[in-house]
SERO-4910 file (N, C-alpha, C, O; in steps of 0.05 Angstrom, whole numbers):
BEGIN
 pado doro    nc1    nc2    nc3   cac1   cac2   cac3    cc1    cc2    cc3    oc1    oc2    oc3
  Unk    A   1594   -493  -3397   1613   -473  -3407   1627   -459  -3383   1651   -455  -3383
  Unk    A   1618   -455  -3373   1622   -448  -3339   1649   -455  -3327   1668   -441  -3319
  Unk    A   1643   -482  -3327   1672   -494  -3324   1697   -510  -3346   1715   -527  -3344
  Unk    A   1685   -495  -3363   1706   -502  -3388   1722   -476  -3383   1746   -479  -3381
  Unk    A   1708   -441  -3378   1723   -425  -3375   1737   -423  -3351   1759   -411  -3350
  Unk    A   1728   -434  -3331   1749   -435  -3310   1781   -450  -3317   1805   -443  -3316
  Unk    A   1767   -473  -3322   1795   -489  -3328   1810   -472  -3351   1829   -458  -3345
  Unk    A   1802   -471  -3375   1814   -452  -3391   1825   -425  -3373   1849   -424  -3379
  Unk    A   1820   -405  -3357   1833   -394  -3352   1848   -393  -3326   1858   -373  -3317
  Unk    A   1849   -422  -3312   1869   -431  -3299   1892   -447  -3324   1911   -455  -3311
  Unk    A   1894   -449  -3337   1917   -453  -3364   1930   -425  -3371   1955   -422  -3371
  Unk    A   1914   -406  -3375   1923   -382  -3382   1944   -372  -3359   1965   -359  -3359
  Unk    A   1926   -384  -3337   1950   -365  -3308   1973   -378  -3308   1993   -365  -3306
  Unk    A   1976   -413  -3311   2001   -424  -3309   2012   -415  -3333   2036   -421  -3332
  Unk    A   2005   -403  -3356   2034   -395  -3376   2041   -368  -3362   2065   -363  -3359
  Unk    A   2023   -348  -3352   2034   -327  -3344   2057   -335  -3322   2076   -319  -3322
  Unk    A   2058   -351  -3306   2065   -362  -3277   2088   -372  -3295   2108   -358  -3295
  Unk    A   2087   -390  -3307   2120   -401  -3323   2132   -378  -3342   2151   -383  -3358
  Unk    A   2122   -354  -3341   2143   -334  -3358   2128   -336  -3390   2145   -337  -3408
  Unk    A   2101   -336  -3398   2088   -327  -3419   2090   -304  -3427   2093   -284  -3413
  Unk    A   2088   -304  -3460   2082   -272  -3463   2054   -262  -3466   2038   -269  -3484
  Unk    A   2050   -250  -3450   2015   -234  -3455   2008   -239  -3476   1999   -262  -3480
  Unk    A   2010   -221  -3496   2003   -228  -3521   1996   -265  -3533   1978   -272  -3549
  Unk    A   2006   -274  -3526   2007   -311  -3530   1986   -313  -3516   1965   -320  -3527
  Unk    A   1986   -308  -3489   1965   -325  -3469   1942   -318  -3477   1925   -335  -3479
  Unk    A   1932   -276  -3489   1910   -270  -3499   1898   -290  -3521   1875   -299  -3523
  Unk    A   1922   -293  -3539   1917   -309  -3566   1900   -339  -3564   1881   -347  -3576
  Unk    A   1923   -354  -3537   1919   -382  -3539   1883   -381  -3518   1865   -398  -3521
  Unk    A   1882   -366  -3504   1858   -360  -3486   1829   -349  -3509   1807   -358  -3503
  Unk    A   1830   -331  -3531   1817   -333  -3555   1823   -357  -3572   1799   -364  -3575
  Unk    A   1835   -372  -3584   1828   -401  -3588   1820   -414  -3577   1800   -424  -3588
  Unk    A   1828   -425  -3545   1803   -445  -3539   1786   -441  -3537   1772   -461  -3542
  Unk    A   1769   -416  -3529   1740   -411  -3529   1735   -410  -3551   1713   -419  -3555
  Unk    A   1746   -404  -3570   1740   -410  -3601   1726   -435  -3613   1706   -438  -3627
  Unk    A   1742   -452  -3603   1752   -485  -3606   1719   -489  -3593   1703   -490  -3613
  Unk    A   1705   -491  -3569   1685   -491  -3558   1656   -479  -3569   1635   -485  -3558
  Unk    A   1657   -463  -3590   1639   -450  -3600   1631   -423  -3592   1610   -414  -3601
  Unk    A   1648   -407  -3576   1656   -382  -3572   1649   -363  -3600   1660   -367  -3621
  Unk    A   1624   -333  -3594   1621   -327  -3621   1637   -292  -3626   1642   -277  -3645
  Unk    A   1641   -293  -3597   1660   -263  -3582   1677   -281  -3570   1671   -305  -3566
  Unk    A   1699   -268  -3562   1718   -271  -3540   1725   -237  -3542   1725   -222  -3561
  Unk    A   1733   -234  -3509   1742   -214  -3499   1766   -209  -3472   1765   -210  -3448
  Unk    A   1785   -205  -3490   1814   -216  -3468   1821   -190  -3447   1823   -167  -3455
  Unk    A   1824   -197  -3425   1854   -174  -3420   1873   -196  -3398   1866   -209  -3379
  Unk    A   1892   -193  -3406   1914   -208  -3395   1937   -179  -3373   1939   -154  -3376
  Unk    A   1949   -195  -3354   1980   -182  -3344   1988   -200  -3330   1980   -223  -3333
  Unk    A   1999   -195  -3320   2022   -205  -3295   2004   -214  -3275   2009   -235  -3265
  Unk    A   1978   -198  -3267   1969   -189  -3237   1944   -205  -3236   1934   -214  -3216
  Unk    A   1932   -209  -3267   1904   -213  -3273   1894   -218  -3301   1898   -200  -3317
  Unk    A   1880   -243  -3311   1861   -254  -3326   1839   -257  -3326   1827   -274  -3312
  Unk    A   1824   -233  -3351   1795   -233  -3335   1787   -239  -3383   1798   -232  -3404
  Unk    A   1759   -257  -3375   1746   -258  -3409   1725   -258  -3406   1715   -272  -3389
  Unk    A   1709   -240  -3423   1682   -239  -3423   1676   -256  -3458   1682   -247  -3481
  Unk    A   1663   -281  -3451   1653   -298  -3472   1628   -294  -3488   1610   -288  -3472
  Unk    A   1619   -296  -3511   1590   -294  -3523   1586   -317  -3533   1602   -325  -3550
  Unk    A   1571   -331  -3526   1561   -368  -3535   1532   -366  -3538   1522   -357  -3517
  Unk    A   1516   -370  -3555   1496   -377  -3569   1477   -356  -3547   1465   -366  -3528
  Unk    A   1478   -322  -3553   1471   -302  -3536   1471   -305  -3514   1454   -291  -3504
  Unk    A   1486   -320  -3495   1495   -310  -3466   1526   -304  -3463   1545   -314  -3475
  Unk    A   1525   -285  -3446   1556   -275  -3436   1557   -280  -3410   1540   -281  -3392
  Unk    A   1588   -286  -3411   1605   -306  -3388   1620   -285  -3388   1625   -271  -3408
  Unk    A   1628   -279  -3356   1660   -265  -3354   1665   -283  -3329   1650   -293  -3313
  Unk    A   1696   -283  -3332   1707   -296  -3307   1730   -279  -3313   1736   -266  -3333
  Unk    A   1743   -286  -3281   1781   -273  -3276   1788   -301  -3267   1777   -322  -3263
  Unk    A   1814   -290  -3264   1841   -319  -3245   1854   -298  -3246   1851   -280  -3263
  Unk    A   1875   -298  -3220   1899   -280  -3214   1923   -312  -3214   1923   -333  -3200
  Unk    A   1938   -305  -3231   1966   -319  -3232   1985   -308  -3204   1985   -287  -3191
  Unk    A   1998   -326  -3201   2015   -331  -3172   2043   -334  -3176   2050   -351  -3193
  Unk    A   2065   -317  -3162   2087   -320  -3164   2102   -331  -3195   2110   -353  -3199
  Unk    A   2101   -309  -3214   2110   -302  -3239   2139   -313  -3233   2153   -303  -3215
  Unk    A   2151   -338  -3250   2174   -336  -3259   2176   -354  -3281   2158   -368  -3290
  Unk    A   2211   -354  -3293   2206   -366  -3320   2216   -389  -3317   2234   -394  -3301
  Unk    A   2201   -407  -3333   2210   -440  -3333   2197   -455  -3358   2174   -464  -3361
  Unk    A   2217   -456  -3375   2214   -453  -3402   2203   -485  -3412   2196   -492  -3435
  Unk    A   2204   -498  -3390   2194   -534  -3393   2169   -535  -3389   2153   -550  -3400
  Unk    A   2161   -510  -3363   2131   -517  -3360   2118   -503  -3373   2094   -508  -3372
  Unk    A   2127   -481  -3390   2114   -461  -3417   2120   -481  -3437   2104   -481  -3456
  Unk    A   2135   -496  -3439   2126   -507  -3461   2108   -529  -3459   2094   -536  -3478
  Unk    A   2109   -539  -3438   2071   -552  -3437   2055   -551  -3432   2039   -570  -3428
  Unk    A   2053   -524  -3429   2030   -506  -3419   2012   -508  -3457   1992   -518  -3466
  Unk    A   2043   -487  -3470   2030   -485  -3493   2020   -516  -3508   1999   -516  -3520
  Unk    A   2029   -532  -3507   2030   -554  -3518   1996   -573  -3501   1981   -590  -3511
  Unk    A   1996   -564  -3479   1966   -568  -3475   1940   -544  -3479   1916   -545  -3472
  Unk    A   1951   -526  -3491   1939   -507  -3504   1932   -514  -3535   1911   -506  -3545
  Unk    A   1950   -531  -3549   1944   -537  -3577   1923   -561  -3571   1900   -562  -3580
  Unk    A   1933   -581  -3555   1910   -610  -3554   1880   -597  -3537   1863   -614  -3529
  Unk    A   1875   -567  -3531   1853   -562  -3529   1842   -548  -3547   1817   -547  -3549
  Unk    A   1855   -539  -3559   1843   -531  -3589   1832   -552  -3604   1807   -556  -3606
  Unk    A   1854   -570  -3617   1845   -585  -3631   1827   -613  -3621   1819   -630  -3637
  Unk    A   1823   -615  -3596   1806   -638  -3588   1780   -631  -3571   1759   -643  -3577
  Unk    A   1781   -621  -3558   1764   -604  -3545   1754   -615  -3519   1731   -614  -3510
  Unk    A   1780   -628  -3506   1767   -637  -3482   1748   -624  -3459   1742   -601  -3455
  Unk    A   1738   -651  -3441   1721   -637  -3426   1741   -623  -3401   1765   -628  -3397
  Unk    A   1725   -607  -3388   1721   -593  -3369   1746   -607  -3343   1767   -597  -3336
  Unk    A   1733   -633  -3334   1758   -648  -3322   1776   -664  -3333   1788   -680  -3320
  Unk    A   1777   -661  -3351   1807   -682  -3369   1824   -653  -3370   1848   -659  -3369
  Unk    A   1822   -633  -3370   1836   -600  -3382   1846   -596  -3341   1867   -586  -3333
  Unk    A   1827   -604  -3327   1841   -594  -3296   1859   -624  -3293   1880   -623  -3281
  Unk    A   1851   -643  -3302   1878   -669  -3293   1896   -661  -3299   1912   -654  -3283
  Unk    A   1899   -658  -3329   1924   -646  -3334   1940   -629  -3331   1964   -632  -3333
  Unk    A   1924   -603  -3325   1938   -581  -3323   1953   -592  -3283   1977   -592  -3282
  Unk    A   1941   -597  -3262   1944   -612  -3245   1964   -633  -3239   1968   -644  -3218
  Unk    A   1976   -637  -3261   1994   -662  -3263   2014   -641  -3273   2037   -648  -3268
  Unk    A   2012   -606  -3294   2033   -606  -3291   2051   -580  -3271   2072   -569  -3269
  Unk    A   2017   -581  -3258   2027   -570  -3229   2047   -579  -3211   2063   -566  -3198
  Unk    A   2045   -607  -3214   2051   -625  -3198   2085   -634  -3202   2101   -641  -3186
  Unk    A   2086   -631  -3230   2123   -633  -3239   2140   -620  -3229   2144   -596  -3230
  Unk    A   2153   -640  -3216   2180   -635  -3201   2195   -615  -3216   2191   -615  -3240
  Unk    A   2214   -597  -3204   2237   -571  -3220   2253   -592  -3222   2246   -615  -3216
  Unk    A   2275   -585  -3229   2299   -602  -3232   2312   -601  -3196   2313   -583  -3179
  Unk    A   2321   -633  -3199   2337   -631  -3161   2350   -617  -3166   2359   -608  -3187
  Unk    A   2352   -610  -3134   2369   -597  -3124   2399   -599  -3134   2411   -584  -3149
  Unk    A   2408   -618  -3122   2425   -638  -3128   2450   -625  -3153   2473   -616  -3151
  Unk    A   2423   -632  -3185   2427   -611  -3209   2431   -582  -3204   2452   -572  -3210
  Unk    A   2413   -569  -3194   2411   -542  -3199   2434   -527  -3188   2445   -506  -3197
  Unk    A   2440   -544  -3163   2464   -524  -3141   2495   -521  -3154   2508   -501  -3160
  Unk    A   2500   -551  -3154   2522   -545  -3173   2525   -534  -3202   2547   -525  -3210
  Unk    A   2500   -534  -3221   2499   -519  -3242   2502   -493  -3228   2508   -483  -3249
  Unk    A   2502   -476  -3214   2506   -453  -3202   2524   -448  -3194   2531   -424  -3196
  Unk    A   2541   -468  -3180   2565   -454  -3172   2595   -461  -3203   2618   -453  -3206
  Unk    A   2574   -481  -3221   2594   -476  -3253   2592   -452  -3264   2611   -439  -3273
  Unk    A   2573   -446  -3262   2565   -416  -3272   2593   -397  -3258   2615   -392  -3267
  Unk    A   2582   -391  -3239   2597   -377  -3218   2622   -376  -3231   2632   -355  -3239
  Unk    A   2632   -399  -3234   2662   -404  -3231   2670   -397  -3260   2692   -387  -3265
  Unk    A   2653   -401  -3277   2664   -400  -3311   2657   -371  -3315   2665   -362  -3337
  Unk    A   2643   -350  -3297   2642   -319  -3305   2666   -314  -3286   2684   -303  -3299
  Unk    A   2670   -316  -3272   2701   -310  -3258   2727   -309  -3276   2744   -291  -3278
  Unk    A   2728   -336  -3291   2745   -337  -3307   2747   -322  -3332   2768   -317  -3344
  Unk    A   2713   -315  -3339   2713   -293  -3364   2716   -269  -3358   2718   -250  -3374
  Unk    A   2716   -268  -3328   2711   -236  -3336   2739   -233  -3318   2739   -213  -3304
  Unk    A   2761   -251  -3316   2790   -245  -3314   2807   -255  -3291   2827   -243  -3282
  Unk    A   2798   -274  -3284   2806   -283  -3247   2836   -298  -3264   2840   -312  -3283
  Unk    A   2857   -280  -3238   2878   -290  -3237   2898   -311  -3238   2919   -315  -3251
  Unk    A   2882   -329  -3214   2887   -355  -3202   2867   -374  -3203   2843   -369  -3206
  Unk    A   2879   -397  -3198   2854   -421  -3198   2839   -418  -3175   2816   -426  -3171
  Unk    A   2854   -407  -3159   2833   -407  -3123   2811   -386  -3143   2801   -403  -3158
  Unk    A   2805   -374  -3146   2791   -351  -3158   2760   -376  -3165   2741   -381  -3149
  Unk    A   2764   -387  -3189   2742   -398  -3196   2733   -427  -3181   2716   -444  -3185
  Unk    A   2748   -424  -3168   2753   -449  -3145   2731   -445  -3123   2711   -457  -3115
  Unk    A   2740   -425  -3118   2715   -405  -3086   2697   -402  -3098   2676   -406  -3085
  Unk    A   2693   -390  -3130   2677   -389  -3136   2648   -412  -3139   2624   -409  -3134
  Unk    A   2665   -435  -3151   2649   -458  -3150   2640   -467  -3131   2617   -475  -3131
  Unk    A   2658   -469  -3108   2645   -469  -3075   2625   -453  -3071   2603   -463  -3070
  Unk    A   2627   -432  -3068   2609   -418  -3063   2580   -412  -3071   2559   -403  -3062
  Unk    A   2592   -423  -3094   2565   -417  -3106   2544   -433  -3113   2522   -427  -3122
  Unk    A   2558   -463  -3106   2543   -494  -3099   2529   -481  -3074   2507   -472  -3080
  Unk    A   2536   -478  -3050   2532   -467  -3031   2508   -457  -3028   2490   -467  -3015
  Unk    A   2507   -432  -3045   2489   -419  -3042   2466   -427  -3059   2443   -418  -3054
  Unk    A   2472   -443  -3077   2454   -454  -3093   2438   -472  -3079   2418   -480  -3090
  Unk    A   2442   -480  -3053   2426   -495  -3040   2408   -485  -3029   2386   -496  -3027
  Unk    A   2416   -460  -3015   2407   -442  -2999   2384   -429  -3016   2362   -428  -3005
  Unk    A   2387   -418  -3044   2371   -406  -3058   2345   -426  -3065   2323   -415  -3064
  Unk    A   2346   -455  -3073   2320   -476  -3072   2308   -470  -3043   2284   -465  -3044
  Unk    A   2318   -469  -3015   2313   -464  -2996   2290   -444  -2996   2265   -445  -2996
  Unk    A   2312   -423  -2996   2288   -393  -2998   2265   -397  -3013   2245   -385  -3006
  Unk    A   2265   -416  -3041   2249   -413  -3063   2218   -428  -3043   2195   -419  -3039
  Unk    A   2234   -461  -3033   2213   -470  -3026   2194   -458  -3000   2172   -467  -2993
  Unk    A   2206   -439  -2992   2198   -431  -2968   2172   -402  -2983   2152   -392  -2972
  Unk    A   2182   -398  -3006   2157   -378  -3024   2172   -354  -3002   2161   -353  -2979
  Unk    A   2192   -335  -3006   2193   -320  -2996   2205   -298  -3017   2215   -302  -3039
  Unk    A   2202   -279  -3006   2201   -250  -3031   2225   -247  -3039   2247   -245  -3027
  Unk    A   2216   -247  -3072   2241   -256  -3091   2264   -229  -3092   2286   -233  -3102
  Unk    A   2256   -204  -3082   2275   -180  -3073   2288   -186  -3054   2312   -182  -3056
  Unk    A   2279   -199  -3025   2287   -207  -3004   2302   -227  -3009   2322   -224  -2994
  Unk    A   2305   -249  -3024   2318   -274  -3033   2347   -264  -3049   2368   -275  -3044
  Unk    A   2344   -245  -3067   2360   -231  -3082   2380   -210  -3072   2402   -204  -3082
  Unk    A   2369   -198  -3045   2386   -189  -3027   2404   -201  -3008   2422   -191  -2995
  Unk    A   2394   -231  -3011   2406   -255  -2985   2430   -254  -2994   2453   -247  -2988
  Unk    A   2416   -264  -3015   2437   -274  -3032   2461   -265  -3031   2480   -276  -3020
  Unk    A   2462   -236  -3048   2481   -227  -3049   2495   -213  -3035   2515   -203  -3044
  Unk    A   2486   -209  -3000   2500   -205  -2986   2523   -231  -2985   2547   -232  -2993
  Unk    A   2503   -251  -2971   2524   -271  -2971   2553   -277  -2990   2575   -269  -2983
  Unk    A   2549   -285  -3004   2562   -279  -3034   2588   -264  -3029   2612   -268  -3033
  Unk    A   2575   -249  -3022   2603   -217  -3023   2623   -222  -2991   2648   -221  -2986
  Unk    A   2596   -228  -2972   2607   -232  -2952   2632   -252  -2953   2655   -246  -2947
  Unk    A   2625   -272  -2961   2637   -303  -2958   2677   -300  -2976   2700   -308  -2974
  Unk    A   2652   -280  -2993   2689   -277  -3022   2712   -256  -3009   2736   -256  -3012
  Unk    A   2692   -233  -2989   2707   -218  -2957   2727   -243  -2949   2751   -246  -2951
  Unk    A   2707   -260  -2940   2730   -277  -2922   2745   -286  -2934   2768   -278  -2931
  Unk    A   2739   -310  -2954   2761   -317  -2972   2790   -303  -2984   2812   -313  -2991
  Unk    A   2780   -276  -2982   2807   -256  -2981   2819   -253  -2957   2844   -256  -2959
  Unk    A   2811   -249  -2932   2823   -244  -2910   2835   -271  -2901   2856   -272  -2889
  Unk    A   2818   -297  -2909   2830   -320  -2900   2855   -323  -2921   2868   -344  -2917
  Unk    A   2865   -306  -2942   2887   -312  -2955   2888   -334  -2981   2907   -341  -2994
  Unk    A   2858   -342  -2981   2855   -365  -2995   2853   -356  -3030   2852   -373  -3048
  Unk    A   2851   -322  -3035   2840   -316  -3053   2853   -280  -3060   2848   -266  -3040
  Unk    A   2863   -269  -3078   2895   -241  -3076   2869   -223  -3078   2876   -201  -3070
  Unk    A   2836   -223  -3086   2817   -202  -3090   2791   -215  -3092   2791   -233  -3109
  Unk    A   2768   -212  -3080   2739   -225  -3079   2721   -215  -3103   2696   -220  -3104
  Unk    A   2735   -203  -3120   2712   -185  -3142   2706   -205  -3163   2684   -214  -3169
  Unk    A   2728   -210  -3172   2722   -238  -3194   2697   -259  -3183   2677   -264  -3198
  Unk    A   2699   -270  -3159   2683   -281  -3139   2658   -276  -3144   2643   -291  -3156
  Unk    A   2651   -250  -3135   2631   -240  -3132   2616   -235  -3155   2593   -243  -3157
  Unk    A   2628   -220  -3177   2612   -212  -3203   2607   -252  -3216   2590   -259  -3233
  Unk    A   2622   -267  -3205   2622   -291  -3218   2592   -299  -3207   2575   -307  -3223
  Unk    A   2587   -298  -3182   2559   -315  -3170   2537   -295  -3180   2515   -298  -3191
  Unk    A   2549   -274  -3174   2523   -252  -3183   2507   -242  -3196   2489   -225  -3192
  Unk    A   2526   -266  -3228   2509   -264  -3258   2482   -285  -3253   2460   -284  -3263
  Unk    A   2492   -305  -3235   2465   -322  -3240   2438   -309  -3217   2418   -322  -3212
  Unk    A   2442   -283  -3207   2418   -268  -3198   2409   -246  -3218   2387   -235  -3215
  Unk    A   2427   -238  -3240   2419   -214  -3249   2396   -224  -3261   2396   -248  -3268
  Unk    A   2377   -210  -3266   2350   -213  -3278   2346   -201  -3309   2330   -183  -3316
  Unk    A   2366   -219  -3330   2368   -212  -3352   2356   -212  -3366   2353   -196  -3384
  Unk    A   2336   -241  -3358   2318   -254  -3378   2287   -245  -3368   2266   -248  -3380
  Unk    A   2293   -232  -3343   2262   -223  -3340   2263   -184  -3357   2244   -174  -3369
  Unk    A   2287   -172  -3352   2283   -153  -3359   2282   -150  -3401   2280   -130  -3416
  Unk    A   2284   -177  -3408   2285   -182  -3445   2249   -184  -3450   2235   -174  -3468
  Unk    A   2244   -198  -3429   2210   -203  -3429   2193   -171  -3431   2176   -162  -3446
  Unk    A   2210   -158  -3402   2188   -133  -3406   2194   -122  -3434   2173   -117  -3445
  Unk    A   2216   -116  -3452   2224   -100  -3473   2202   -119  -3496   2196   -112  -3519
  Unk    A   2194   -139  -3484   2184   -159  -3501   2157   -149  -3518   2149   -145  -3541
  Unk    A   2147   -147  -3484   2123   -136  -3478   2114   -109  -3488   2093   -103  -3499
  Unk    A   2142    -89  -3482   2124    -75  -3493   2124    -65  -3530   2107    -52  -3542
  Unk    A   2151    -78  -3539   2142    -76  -3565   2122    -88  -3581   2118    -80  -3604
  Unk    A   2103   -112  -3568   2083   -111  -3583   2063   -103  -3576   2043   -112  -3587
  Unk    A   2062    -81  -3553   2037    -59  -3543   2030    -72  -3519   2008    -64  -3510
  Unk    A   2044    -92  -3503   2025    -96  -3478   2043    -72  -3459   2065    -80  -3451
  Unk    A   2037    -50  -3453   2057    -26  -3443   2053    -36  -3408   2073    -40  -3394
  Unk    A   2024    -40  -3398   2024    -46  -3375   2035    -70  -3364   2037    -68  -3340
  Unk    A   2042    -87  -3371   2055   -111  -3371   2089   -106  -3375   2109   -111  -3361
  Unk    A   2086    -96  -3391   2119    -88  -3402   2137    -69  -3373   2159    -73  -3363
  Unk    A   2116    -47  -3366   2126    -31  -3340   2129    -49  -3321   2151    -56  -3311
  Unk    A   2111    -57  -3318   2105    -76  -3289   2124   -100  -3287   2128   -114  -3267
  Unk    A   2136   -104  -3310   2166   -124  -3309   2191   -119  -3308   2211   -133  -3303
  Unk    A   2189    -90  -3316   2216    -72  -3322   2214    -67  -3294   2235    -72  -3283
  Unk    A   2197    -59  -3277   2198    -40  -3255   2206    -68  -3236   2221    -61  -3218
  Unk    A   2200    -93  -3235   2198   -111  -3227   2238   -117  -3232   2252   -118  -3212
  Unk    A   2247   -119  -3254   2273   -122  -3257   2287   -108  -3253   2310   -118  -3254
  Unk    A   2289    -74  -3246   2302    -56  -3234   2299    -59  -3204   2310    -42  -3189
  Unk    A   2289    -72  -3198   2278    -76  -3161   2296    -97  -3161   2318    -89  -3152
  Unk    A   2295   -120  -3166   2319   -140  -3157   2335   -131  -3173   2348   -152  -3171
  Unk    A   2348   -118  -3190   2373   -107  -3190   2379    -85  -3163   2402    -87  -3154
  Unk    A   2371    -75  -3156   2378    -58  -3141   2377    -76  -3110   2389    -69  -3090
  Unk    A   2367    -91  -3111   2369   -111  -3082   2389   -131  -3089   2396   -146  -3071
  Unk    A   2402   -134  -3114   2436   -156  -3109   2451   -126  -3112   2472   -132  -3101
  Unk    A   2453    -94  -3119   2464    -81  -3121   2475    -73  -3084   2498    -67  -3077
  Unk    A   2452    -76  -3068   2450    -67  -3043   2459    -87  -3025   2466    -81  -3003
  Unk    A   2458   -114  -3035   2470   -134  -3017   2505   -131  -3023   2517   -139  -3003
  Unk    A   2519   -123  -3041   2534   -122  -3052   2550    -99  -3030   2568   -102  -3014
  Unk    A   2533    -76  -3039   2547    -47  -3031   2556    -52  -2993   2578    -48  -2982
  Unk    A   2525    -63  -2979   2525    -65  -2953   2550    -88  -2945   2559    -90  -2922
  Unk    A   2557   -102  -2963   2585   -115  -2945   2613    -99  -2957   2634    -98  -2944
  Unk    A   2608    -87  -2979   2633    -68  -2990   2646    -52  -2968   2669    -54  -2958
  Unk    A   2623    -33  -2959   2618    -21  -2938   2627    -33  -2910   2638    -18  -2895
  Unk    A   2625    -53  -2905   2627    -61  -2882   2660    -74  -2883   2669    -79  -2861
  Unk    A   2675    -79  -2902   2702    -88  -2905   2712    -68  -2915   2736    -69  -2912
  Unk    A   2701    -42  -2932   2724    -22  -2941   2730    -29  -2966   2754    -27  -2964
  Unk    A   2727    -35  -2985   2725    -31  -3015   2728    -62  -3023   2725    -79  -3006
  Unk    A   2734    -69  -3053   2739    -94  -3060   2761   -101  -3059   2765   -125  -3063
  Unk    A   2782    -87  -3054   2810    -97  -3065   2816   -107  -3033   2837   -117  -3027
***
């Protein structure tokens, strides 16, 4: 049992790690010990830490796992959960539950390749919504923001702090749409900028904390909110510090 709860609550940490909701991971973490002959389960889930104290035929088990670098990735939550149901209903052992989960450690993100230029389309199609003039407008935008989309897998693989990454960013960004105005290539850099800047805002992490806390996980819910006002305020500051350094947007 020992190491059924380990592996079981290395499953629980990769849904928190792919953007889980607490509440789910508690749920799906009381089913499989269920599934096992579990006669208690006792959850507490967050962001930071997974700890269960088990009751099986009068002995109690507690174990923790601390989940690693929280973000959302809605392919590997969904087979997280989806190897959460085939341990319910089958009840594998102990190492068939770490192969797998292991293999889907192991799944490649989408290339690069994909991801960069999906970034600088982005870029370029909020430029145009939110009112760019000229075609140079969503043009620099798409440059740029291929660009940086490379740069950003970069930072990612390098595991470096996702405030610090979020500030690169958007210095650069602002910087680059600076020049593109002074090089004449472009009549104002704001379109530019709010264009690359949607694919940093942290919309979908700050929907999670509201997520969180309407169904009572409040500590989880803060700790994501406070988490999504922090990299807002680090693309707000990469932003301001080149404003600053050229003299306004226009």
């Amino acid at each position: 049992m020992e190491q059924l709860l380990h592996q079981i609550l290395r499953v629980c940490a990769f849904m928190i790690e792919s953007g889980g909701e607490i509440s789910r991971v508690e749920e799906g973490l009381s089913r499989m010990t269920a599934a096992y002959g579990a006669e208690e389960c006792h959850v507490y889930a967050t962001t930071a830490q997974v700890s269960v104290t088990v009751v099986k035929a009068g002995e109690v088990r507690t174990q923790m796992c601390r989940p690693h670098r929280v973000s959302l990735d809605l392919d590997r939550l969904d087979r997280a959960n989806a190897l959460v149901r085939r341990i319910c209903a089958e009840t594998p052992r102990a190492d068939e539950i770490a192969h797998e989960l292991d293999a889907l450690r192991a799944r490649r993100p989408y290339p690069v390749l994909v991801t960069a230029p999906t970034t600088g389309v982005i870029a370029a199609a909020f430029a145009v919504f939110f009112g760019a003039r000229t075609l140079a407008e969503p043009l620099v935008a798409l440059v740029l923001g291929t660009a940086l989309g490379f740069l950003s897998r970069a930072l990612s693989r390098a595991k470096t702090n996702r405030m610090l990454n979020s500030f690169l960013l958007s210095f650069l960004a602002s910087l680059f749409s600076f020049f593109a105005v002074r090089a004449g290539l472009v009549p104002t850099a704001d379109f530019i900028i709010i264009g690359y800047i949607m694919n940093l805002i942290p919309g979908v992490g700050f929907t999670s904390a509201l997520r969180d806390l309407f169904v009572g996980d409040l500590f989880t819910g803060m700790s994501r909110i406070l988490e999504a006002l922090l990299l807002a305020a680090s693309i707000a500051l990469g932003f301001v510090l080149t404003m600053l350094l050229f003299g306004g947007v226009a």
